[in-house]
C-alpha positions in Angstrom: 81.7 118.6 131.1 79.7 117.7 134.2 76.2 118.0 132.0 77.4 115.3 129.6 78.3 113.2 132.5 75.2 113.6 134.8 73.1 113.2 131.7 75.1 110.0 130.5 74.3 108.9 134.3 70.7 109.2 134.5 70.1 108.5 131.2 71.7 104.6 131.8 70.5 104.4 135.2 66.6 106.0 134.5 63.9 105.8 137.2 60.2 103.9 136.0 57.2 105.0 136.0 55.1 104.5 138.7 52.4 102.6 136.7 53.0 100.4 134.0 54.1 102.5 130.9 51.5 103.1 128.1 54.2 102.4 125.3 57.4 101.0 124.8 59.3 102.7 121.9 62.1 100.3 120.0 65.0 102.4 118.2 65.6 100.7 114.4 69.0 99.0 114.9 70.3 96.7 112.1 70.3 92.7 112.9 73.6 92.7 114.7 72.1 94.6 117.3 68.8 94.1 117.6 68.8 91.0 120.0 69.3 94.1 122.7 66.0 96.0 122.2 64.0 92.8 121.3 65.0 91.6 124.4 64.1 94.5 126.5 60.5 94.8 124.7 59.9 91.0 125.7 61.0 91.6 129.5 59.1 94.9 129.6 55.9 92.8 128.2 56.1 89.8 130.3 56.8 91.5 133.6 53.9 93.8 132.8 56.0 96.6 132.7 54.1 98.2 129.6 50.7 97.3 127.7 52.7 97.7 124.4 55.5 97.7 122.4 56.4 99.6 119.0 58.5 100.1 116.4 58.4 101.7 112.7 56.1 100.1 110.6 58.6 100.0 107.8 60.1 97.6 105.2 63.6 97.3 105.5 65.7 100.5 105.3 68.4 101.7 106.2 69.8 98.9 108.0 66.7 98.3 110.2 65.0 94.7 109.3 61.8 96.1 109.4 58.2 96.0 111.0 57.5 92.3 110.3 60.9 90.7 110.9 61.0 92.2 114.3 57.4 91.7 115.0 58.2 87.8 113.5 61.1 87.6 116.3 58.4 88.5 119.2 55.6 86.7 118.0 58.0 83.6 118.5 59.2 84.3 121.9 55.7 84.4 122.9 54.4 88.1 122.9 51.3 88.3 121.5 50.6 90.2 118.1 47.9 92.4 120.1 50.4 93.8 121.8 52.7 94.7 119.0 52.1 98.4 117.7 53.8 99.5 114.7 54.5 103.1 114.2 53.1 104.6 111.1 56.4 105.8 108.6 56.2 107.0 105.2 59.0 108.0 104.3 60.5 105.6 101.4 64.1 106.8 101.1 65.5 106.8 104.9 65.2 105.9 108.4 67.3 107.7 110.5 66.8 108.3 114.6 65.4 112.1 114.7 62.9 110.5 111.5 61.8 108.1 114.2 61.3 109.8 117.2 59.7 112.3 115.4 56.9 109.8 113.8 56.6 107.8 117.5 55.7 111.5 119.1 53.5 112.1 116.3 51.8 108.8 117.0 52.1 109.7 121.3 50.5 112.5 120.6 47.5 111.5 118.3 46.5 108.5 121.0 46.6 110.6 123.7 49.7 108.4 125.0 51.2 109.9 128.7 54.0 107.5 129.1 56.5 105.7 127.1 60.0 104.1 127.8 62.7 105.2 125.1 64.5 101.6 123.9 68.3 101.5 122.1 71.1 99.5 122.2 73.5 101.0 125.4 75.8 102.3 123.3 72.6 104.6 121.0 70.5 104.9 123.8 72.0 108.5 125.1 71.6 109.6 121.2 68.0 108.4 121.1 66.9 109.4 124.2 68.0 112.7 123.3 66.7 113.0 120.4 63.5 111.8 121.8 63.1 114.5 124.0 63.9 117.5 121.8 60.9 116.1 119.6 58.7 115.4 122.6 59.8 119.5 123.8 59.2 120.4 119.8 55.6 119.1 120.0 54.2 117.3 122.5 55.8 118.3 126.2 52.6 116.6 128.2 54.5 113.5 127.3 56.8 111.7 129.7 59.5 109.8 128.4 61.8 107.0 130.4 65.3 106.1 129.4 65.5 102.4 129.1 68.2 100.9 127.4 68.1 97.1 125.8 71.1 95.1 127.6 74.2 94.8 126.5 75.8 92.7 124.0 79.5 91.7 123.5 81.1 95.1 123.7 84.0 93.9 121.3 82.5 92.5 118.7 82.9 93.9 115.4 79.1 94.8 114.2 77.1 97.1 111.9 75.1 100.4 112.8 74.0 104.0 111.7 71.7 102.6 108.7 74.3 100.2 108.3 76.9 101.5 106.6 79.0 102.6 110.2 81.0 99.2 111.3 83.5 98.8 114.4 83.2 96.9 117.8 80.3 98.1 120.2 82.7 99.7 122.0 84.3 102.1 119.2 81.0 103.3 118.1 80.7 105.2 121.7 82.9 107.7 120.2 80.9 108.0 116.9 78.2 108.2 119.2 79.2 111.2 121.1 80.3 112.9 118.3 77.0 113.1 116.8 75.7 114.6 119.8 78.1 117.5 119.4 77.7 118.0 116.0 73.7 118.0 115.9 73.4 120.4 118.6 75.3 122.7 117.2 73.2 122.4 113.8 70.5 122.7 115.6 68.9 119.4 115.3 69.2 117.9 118.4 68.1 119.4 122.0 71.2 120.4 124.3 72.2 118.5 127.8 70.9 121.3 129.4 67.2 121.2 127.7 67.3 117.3 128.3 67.6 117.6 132.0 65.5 120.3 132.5 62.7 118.4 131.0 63.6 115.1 133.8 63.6 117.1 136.5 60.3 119.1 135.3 59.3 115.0 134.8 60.1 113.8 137.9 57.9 116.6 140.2 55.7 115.2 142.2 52.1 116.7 141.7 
């Protein structure tokens, strides 16, 4: 029990790098949610918190808007299109988050990328940043990865998620959340708490 916890902890509650990030990575969340990480990649932009932000360079599927809505949305809150990087994605059929962190580590690791924050709605963001690491462990450990979740939206409202088709109030879909968690480590699929914290505090040595 106390894994899930401390893990929970430091994934909300991160540290930052101590230079600005080389990436930011956005999550695919479907248009009830994605005022959280959109909102996070300006902040992270305009502070000069990272040089660019990116997302899956896909048409809409499976509940996510796609590339050019979201890059539409930042283009009009001022972030430049130069600093927009879209995430090469081929598959057709389905998004889903172990698809995506598995095509932005691909990317990390063809462009030489060192360090990138991990963006998704609060209650996804344990989920993804899991997921994020076992792919980073899987192929491309040199990488290191920052929890950074988008801020929170009204926990109680009634919303869409999990390529759409998954509906309750922000809230409610903790549980679905956490449930997923279980049920892909056990297949195999997704790192356990124990591999996720060994790769922070192997992150977080000071050289």
């Amino acid at each position: 029990m106390l894994q899930p916890v401390e893990l929970l902890t430091r994934t909300l509650c991160d540290t930052t790098p101590t230079h600005p990030a080389e990436l930011a990575f956005l999550f695919g969340q479907t248009v009830d949610n994605q005022e959280s990480v959109l909102r996070q990649a300006e902040s992270l932009l305009k502070q000069g918190q990272t040089q660019q932000v990116s997302f899956l360079q896909s048409p809409a599927l499976s509940g996510y808007p796609g590339f050019e809505s979201w890059k539409g949305i930042l283009l009009t809150k001022g972030i430049s299109e130069s600093q927009i990087t879209g995430i090469p994605f081929t598959n057709t059929t389905m998004i889903h988050t172990r698809i995506e962190a598995e095509a932005m580590i691909r990317y990390a690791k063809q462009h030489n990328i060192q360090t990138i924050y991990i963006i998704a709605t609060p209650f996804h963001q344990l989920r993804a940043f899991m997921t994020a690491v076992t792919l980073a462990v899987e192929l491309y450990p040199a990488v290191k990865l920052y929890s950074l979740p988008g801020p929170p939206l009204d926990w109680q409202q009634n919303v869409a998620h999990s390529q759409g088709q998954v509906r309750g109030s922000r809230s409610q879909l903790i549980a679905g959340e956490l449930e997923r968690i279980e049920k892909y480590i056990q297949k195999g699929d997704l790192g356990t708490y124990q591999l996720v914290l060994d790769y922070l505090n192997q992150r977080d040595i000071i050289v």
